[in-house]
VOPADO-684925 format. One line per field, with one value per residue: z, y, x of N, C-alpha, C in turn. Coordinates in Angstrom, 3 decimals, decimal comma, always signed. Last residue first. Layout:
n.z: [Z_...]
n.y: [Y_...]
n.x: [X_...]
ca.z: [Z_...]
ca.y: [Y_...]
ca.x: [X_...]
c.z: [Z_...]
c.y: [Y_...]
c.x: [X_...]
This chain:
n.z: [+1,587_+4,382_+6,951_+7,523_+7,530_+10,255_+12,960_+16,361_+18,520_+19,021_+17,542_+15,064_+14,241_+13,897_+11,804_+9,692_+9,983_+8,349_+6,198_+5,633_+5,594_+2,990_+0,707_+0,873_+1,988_+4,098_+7,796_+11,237_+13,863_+15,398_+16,404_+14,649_+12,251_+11,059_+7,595_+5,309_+4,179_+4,662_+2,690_+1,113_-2,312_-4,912_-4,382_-4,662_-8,024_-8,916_-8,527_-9,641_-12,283_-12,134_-12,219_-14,502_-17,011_-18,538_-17,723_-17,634_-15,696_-14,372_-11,622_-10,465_-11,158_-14,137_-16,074_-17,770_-20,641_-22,926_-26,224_-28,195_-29,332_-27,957_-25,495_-25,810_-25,675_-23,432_-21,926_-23,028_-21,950_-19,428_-19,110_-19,804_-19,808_-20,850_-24,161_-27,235_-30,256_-32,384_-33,186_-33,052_-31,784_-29,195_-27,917_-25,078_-24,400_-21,848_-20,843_-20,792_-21,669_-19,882_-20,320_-20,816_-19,147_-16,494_-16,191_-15,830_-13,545_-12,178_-11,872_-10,887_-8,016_-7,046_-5,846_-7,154_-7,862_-9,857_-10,097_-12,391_-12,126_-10,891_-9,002_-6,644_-4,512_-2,631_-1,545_+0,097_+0,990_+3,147_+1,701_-0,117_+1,108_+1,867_-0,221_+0,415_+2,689_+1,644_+0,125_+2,471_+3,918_+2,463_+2,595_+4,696_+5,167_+6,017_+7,949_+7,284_+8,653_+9,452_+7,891_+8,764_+8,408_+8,008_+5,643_+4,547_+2,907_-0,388_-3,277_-4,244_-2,211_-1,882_-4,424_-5,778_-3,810_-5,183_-7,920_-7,425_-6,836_-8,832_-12,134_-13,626_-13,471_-13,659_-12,866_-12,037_-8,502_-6,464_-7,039_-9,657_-11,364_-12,895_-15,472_-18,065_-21,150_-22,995_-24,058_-22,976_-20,669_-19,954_-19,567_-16,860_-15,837_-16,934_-15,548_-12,777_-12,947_-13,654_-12,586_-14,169_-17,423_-20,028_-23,283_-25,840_-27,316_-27,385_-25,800_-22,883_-21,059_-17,873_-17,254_-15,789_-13,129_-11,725_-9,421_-7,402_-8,077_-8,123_-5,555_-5,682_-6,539_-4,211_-2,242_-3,363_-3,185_-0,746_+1,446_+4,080_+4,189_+4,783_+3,580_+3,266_+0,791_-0,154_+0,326_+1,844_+3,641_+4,534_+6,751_+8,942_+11,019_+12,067_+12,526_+10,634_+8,245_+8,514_+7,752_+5,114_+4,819_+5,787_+3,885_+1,871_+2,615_+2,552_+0,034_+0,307_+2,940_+5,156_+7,694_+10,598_+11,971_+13,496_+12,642_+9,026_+8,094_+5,192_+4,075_+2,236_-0,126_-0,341_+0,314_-0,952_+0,000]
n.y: [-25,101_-25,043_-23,724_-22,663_-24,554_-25,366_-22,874_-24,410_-25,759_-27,384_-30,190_-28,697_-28,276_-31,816_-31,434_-30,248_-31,496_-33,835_-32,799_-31,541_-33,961_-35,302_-33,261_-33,261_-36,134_-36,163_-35,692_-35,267_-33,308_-31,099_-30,330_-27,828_-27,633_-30,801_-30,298_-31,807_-32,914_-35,896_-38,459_-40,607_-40,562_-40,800_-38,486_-36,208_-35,756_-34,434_-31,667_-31,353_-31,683_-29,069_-27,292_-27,469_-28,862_-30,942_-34,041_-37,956_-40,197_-41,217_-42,181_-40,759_-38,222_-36,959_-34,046_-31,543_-31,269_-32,393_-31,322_-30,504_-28,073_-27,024_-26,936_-25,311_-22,997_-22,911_-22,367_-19,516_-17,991_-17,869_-16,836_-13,994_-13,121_-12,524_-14,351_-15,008_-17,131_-17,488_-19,792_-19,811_-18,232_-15,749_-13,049_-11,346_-7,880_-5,168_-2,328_-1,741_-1,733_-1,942_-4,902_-6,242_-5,651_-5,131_-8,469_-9,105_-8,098_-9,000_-11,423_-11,605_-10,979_-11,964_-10,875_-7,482_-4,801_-2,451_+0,382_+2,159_+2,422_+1,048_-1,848_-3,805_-6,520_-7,623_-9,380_-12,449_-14,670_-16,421_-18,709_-17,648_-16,046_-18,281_-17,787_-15,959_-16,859_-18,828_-17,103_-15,553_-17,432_-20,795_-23,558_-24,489_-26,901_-26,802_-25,784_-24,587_-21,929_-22,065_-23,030_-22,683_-22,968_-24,249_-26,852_-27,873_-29,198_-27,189_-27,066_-26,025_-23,618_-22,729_-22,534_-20,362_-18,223_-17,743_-17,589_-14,891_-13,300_-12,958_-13,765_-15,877_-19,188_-22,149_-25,958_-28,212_-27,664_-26,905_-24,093_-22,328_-19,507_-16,444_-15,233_-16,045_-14,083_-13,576_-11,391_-11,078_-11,337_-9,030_-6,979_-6,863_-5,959_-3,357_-2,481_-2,404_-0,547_+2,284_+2,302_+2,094_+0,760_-0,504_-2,469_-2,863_-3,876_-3,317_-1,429_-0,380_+2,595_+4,446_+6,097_+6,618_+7,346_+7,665_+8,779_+6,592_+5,975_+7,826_+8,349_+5,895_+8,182_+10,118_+8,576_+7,591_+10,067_+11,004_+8,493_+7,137_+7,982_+7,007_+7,608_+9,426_+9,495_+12,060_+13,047_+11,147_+12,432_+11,723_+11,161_+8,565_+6,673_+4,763_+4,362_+2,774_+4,014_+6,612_+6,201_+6,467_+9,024_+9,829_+9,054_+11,168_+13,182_+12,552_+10,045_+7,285_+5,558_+2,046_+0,357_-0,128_+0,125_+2,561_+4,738_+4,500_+7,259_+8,667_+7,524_+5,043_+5,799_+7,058_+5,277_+2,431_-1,200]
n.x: [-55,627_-57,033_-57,516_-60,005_-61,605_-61,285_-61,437_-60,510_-59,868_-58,172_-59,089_-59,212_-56,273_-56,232_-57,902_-56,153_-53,818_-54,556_-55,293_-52,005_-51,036_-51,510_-51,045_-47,940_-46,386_-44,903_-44,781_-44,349_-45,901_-46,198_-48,809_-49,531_-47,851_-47,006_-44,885_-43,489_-41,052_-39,472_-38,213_-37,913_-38,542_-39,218_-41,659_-40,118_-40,179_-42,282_-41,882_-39,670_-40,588_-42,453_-40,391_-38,571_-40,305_-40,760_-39,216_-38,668_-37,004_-35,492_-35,408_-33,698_-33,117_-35,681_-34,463_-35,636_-35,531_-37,336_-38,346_-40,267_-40,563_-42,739_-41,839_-39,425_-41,580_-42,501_-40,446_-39,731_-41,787_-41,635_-39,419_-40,443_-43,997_-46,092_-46,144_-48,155_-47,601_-46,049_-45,437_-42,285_-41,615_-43,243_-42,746_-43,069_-44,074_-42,981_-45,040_-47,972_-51,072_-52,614_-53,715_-51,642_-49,436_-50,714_-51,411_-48,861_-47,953_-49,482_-49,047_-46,271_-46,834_-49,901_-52,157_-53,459_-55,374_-56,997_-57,302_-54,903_-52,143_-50,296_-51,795_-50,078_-49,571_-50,587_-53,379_-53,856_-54,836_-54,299_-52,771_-51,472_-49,568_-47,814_-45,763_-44,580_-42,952_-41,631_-39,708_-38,317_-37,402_-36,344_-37,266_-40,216_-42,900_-45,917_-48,505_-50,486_-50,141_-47,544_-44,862_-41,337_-38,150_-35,976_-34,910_-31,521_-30,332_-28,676_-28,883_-31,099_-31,104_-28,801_-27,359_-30,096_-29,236_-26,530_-26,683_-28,762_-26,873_-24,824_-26,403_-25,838_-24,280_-24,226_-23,288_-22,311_-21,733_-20,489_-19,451_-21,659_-20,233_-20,825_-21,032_-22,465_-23,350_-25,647_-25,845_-28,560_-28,538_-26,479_-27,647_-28,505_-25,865_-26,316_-28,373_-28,167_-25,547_-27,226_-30,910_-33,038_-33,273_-35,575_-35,823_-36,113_-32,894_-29,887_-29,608_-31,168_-30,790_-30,909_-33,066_-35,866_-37,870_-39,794_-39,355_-39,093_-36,922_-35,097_-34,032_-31,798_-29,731_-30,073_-29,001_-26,382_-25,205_-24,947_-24,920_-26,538_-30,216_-33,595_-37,078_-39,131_-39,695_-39,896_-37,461_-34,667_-31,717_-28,555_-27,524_-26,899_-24,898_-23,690_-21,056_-19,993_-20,822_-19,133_-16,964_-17,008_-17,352_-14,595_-12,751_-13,311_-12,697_-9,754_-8,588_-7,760_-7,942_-8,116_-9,336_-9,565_-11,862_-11,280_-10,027_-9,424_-7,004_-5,326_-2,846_-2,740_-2,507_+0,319_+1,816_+0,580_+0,855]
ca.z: [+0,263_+3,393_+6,424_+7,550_+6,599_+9,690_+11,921_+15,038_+18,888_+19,775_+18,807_+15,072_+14,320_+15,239_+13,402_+10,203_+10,533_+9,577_+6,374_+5,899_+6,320_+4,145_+1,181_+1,553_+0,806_+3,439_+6,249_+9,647_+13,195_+14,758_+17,087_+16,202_+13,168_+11,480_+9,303_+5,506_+4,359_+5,479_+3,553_+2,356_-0,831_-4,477_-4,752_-3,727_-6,662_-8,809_-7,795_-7,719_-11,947_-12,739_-11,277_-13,044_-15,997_-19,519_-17,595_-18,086_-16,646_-15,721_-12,629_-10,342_-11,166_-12,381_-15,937_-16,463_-20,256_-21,910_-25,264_-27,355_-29,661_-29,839_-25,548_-25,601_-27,272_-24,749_-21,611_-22,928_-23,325_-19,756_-18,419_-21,126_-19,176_-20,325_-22,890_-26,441_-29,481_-32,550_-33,432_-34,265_-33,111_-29,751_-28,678_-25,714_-24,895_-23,281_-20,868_-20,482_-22,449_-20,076_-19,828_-21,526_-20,230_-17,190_-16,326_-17,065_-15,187_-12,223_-12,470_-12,226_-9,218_-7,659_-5,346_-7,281_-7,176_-9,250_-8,328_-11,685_-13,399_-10,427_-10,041_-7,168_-5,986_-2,389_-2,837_+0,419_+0,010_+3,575_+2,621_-0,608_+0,502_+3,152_+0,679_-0,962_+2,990_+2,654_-0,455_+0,994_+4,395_+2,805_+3,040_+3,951_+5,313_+4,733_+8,363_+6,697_+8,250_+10,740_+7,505_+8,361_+8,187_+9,127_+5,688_+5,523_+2,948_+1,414_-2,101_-4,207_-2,437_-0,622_-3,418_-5,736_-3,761_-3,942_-7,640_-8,059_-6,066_-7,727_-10,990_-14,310_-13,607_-13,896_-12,829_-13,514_-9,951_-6,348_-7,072_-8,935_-11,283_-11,370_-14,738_-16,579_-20,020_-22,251_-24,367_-24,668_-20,926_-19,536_-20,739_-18,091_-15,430_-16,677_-17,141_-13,166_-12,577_-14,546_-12,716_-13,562_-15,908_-19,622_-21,799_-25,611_-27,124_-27,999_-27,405_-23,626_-21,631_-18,788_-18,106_-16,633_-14,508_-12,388_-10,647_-6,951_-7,992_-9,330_-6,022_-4,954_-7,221_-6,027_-2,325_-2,756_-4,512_-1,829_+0,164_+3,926_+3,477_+5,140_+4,000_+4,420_+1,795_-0,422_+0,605_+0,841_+3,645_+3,400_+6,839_+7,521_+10,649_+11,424_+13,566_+11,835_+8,596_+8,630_+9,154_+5,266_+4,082_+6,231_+5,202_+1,916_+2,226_+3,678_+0,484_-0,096_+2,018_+4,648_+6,687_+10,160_+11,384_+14,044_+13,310_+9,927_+8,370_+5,831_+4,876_+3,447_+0,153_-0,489_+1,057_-0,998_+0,000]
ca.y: [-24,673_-25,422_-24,462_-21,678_-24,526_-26,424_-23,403_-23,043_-24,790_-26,179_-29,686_-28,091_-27,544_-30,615_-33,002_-29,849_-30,637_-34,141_-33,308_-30,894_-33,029_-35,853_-33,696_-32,101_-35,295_-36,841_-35,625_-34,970_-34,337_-31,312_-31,687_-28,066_-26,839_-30,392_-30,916_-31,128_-31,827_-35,125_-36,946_-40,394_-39,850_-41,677_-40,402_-36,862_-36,397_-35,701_-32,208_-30,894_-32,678_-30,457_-27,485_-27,538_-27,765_-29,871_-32,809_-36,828_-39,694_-41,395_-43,470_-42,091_-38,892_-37,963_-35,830_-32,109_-30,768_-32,524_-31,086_-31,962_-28,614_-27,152_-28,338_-26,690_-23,420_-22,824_-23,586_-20,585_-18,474_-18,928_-18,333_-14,857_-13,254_-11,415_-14,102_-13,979_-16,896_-15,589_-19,846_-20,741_-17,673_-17,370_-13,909_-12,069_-9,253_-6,059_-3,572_-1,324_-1,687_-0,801_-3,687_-6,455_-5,508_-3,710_-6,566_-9,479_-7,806_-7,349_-10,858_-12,094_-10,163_-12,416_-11,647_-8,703_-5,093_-3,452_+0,553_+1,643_+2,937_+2,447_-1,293_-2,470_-5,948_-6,828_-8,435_-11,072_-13,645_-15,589_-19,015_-18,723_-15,383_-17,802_-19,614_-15,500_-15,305_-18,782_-18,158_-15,066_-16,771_-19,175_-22,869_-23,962_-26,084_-27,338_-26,811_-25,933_-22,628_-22,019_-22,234_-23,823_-21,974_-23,602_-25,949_-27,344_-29,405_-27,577_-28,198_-27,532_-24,376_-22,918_-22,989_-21,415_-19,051_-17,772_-18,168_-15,666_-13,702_-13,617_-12,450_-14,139_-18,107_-20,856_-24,404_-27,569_-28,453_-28,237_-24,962_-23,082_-20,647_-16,806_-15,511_-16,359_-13,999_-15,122_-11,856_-11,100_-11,965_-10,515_-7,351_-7,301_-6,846_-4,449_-2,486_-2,999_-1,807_+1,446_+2,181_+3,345_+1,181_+0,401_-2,354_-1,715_-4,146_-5,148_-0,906_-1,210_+1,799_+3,879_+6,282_+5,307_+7,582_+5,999_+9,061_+7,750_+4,877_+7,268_+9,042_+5,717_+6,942_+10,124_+9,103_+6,904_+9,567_+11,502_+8,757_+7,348_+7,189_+8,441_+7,071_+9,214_+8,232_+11,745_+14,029_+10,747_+12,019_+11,974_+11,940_+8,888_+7,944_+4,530_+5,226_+2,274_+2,389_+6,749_+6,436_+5,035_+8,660_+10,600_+8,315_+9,024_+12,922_+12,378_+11,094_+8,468_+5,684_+3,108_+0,843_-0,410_-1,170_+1,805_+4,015_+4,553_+5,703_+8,715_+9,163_+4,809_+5,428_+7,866_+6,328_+3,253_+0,000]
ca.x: [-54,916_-57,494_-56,184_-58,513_-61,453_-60,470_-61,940_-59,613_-60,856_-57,456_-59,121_-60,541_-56,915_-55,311_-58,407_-57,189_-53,979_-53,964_-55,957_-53,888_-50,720_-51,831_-52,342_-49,409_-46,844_-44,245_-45,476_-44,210_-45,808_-45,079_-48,638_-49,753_-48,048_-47,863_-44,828_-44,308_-40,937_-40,608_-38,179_-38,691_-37,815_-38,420_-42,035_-40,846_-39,164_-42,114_-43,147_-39,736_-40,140_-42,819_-41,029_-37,800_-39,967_-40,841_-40,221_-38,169_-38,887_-34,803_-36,068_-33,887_-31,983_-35,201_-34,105_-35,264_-34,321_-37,465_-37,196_-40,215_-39,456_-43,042_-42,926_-39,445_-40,921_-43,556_-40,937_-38,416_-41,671_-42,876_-39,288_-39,448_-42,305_-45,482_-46,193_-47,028_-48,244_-46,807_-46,391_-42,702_-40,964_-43,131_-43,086_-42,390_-44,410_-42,564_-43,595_-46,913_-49,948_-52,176_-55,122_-53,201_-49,432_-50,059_-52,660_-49,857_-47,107_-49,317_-50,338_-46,626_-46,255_-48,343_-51,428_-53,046_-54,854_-56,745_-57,604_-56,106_-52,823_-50,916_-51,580_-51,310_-49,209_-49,710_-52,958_-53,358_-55,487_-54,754_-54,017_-52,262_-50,710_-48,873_-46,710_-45,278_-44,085_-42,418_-40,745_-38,833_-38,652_-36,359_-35,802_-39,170_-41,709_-45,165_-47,120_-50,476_-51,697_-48,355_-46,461_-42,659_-39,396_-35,842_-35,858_-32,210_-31,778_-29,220_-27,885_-30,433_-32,795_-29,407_-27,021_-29,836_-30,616_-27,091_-26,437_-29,061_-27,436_-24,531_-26,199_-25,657_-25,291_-23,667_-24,487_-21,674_-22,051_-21,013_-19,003_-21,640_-20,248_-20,924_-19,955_-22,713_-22,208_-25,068_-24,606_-28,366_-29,215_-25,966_-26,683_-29,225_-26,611_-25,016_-27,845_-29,056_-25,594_-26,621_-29,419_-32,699_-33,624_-35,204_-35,684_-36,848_-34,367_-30,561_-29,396_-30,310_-31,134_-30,039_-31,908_-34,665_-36,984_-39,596_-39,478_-40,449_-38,011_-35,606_-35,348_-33,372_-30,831_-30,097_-30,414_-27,552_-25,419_-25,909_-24,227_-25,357_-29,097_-32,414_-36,074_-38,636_-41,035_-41,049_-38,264_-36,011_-32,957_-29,470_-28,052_-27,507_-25,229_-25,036_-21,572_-19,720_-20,933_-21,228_-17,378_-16,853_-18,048_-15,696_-12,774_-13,898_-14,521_-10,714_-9,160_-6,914_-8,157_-7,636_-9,743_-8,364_-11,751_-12,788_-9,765_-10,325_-7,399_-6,594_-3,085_-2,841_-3,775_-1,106_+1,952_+1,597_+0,000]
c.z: [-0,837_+2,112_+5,341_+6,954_+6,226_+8,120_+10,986_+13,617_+17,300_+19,174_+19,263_+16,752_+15,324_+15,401_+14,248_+11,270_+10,812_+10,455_+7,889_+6,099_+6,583_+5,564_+2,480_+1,941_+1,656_+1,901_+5,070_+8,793_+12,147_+14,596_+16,619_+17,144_+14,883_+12,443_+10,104_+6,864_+4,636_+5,132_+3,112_+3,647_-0,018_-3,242_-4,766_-3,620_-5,409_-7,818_-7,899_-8,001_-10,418_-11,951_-11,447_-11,920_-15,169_-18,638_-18,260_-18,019_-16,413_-16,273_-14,097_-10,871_-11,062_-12,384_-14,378_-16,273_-18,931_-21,027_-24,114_-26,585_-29,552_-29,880_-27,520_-25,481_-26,586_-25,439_-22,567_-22,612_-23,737_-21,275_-19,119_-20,572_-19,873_-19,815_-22,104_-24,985_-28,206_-31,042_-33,389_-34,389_-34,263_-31,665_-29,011_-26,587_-25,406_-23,210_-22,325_-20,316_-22,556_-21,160_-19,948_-21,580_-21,267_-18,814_-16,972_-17,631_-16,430_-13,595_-13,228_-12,855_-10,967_-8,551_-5,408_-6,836_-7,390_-8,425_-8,521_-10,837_-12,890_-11,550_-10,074_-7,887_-6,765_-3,367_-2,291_-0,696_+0,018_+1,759_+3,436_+0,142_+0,062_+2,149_+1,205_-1,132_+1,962_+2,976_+0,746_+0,218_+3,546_+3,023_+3,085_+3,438_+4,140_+5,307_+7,259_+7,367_+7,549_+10,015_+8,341_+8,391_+7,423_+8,942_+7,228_+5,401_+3,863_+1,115_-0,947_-3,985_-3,365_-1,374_-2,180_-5,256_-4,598_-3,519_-5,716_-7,635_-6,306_-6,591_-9,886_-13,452_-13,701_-13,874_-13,104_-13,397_-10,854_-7,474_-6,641_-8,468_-9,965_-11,469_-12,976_-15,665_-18,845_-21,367_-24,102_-25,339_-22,460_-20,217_-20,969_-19,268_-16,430_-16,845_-17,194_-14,970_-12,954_-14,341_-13,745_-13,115_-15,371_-17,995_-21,106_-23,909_-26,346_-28,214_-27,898_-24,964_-22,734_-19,665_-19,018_-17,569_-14,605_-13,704_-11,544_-8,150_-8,095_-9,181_-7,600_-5,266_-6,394_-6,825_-3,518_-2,868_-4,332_-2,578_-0,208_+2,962_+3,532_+4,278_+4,052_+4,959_+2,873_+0,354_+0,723_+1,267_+2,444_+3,423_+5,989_+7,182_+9,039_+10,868_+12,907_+12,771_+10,386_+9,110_+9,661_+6,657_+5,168_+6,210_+5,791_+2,875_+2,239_+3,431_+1,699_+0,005_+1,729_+2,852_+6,225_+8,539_+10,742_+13,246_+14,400_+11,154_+9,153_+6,461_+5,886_+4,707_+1,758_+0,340_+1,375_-0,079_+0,000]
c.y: [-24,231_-24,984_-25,092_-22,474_-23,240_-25,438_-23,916_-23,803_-23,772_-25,431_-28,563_-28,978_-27,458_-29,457_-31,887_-30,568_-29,822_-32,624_-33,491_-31,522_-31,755_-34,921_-34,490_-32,225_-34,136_-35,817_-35,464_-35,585_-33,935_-32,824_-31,976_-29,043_-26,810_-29,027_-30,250_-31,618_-30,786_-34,216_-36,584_-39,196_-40,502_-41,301_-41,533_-38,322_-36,336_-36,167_-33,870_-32,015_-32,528_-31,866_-28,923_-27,676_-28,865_-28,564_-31,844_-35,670_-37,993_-40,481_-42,586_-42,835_-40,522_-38,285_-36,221_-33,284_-31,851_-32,382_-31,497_-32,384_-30,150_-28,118_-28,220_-27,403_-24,454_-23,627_-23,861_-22,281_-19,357_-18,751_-18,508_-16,580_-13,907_-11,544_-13,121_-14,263_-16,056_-15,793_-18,493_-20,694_-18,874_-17,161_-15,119_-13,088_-10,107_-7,902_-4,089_-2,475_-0,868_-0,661_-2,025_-4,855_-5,575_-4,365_-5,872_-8,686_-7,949_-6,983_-9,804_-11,805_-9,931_-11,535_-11,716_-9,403_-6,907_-3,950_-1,609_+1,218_+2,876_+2,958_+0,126_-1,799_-5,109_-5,961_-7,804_-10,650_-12,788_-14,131_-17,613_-19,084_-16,457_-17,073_-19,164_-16,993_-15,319_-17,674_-18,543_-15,781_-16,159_-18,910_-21,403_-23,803_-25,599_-26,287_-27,017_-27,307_-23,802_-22,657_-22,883_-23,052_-22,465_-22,882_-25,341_-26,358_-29,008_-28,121_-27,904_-28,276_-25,720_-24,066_-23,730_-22,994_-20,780_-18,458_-19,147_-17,487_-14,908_-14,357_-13,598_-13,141_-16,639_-19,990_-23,513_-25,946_-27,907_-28,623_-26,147_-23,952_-21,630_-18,303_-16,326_-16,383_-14,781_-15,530_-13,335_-11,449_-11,698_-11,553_-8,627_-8,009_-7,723_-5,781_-3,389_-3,540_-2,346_-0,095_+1,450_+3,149_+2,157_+0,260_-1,054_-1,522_-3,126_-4,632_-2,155_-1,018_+0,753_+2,551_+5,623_+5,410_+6,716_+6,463_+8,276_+8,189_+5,593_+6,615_+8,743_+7,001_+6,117_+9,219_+9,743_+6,865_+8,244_+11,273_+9,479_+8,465_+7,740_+6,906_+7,570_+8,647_+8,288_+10,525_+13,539_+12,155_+12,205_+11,745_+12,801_+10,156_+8,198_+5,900_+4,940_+3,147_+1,896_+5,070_+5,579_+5,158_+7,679_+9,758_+8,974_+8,462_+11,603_+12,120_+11,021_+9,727_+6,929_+4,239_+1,826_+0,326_-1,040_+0,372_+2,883_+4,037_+5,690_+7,105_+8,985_+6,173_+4,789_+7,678_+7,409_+4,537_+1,240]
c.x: [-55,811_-56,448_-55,950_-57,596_-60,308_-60,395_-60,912_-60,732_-61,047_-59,065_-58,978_-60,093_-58,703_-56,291_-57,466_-58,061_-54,956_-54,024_-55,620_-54,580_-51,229_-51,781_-53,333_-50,447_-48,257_-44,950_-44,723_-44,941_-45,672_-44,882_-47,047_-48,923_-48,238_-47,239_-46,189_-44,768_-42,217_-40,586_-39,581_-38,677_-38,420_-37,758_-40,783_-41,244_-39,663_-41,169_-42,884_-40,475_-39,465_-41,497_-41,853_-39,163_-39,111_-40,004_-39,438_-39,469_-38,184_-35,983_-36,418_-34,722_-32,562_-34,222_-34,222_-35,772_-34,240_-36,594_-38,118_-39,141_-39,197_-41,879_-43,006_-40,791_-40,674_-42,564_-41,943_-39,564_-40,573_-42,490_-40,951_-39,064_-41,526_-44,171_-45,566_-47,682_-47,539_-47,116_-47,037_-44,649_-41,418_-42,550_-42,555_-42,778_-43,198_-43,239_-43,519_-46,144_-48,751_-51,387_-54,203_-53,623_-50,714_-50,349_-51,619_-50,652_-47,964_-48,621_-50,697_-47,784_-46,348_-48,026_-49,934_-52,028_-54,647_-55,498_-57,614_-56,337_-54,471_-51,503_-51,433_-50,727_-50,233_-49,158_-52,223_-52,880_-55,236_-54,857_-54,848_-53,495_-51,400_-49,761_-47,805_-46,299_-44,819_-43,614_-41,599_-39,911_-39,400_-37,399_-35,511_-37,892_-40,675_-44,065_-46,047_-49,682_-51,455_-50,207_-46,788_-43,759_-40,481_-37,613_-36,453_-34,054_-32,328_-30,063_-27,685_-29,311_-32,189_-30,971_-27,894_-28,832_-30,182_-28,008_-26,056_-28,274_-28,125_-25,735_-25,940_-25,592_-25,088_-24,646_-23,995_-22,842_-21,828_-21,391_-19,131_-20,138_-20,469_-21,701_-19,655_-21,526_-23,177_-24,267_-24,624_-26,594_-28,993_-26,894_-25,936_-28,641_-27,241_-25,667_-26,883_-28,772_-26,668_-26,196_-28,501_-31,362_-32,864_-34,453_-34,535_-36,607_-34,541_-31,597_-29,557_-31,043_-30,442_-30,767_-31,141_-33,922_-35,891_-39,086_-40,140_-40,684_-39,343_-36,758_-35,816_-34,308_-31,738_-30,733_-30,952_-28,756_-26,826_-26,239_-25,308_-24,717_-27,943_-31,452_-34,737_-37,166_-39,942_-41,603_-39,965_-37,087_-34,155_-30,184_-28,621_-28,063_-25,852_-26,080_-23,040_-20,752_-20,879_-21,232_-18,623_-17,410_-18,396_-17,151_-14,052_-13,956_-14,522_-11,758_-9,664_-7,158_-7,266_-7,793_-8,795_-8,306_-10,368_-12,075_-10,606_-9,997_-8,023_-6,821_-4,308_-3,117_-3,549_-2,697_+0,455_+1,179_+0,884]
């Protein structure tokens, strides 16, 4: 480290930089100091630059755009990013398997959802357990009907994101259709037009490791593996008894339920 970038040093973590305003900056981490504040929802932030682009959201201005197709966003990382889906770049390689992928996080989740088996986070209305709270919380709108996704064009309102994309695009005609190149036919997302064309194609990408039957999806063939397990991954709420498939484990939880006194049809999927 040369002379320069060592002048300024934090003396909280050891940190060194070349300017003060930086060591100034880096402080805020340790002391939690924010003292850029959102005019419109409040929220405070470290970096001016910070609160710069978070007032995009409020804008919903989008600068930076890609020169493949009509997609817009507000940051440039986000751009980056994207550019990944028309180059193919996956720089971020599984190291338990041949996997690759385009954003870290990405390869994150997927770490944790096929090669843990930890599921720490079970639904209080079924018992079926988890591995993230993220998928867990979007489990529960199933049993309590909760619209979190509003439109701001109109007063609907909808469950799954995926709805919200659908309305804009029907009813506002906002975003991008993806077309089918052997029939016209269009979907609002490009994973439901990737699984269109393999059924025109008769691709069956995902292989049982154990008896070889081949699916159109990654979810299709979740749902089969179960039948060569004997993992539990669905557990009673009340009595924490397991379960093997759902159906037995509502049924089982609604005899729990209606002892403690709780209508059975709360648990109903």
């Amino acid at each position: 480290m040369n002379g320069h970038s060592s002048k300024y040093k934090c003396t909280e973590c050891g940190k060194c930089f070349q300017h003060n305003n930086a060591l100034t900056v880096h402080r805020r981490i340790h002391s939690g100091e924010k003292p850029f504040q959102c005019t419109v929802c409040s929220k405070r932030f470290t970096r001016s630059d910070h609160l710069f682009a978070h007032s995009r959201i409020h804008s919903e201005e989008k600068p930076y755009k890609c020169h493949l197709c009509d997609k817009a966003f507000s940051w440039s990382e986000c751009l980056n990013i994207h550019m990944r889906v028309h180059t193919g770049d996956k720089p971020y390689k599984c190291s338990l398997c041949d996997k690759s992928f385009n954003q870290s996080s990405h390869l994150q989740t997927h770490k944790r959802h096929v090669h843990s088996n930890r599921r720490p986070y079970d639904c209080r209305y079924c018992g079926k357990l988890f591995k993230s709270n993220i998928v867990l919380t979007r489990h529960v709108h199933l049993h309590t009907g909760a619209k979190l996704y509003s439109c701001r064009h109109c007063s609907d309102s909808f469950m799954w994101l995926s709805q919200l994309t659908t309305h804009l695009l029907k009813s506002h005609n906002e975003g991008t259709w993806f077309t089918c190149h052997i029939c016209q036919k269009e979907f609002s997302c490009r994973s439901s037009l990737k699984e269109h064309v393999l059924r025109h194609e008769g691709v069956k990408p995902y292989v049982c490791s154990e008896c070889q039957m081949c699916f159109y999806t990654a979810s299709a063939l979740k749902q089969h593996q179960p039948r060569h397990s004997d993992v539990k991954h669905f557990c009673c709420g009340s009595c924490g008894k397991y379960f093997r498939q759902k159906y037995y484990v509502v049924k089982h939880f609604q005899k729990c339920s209606l002892r403690l006194g709780f209508s059975a049809a709360l648990f109903t999927c």
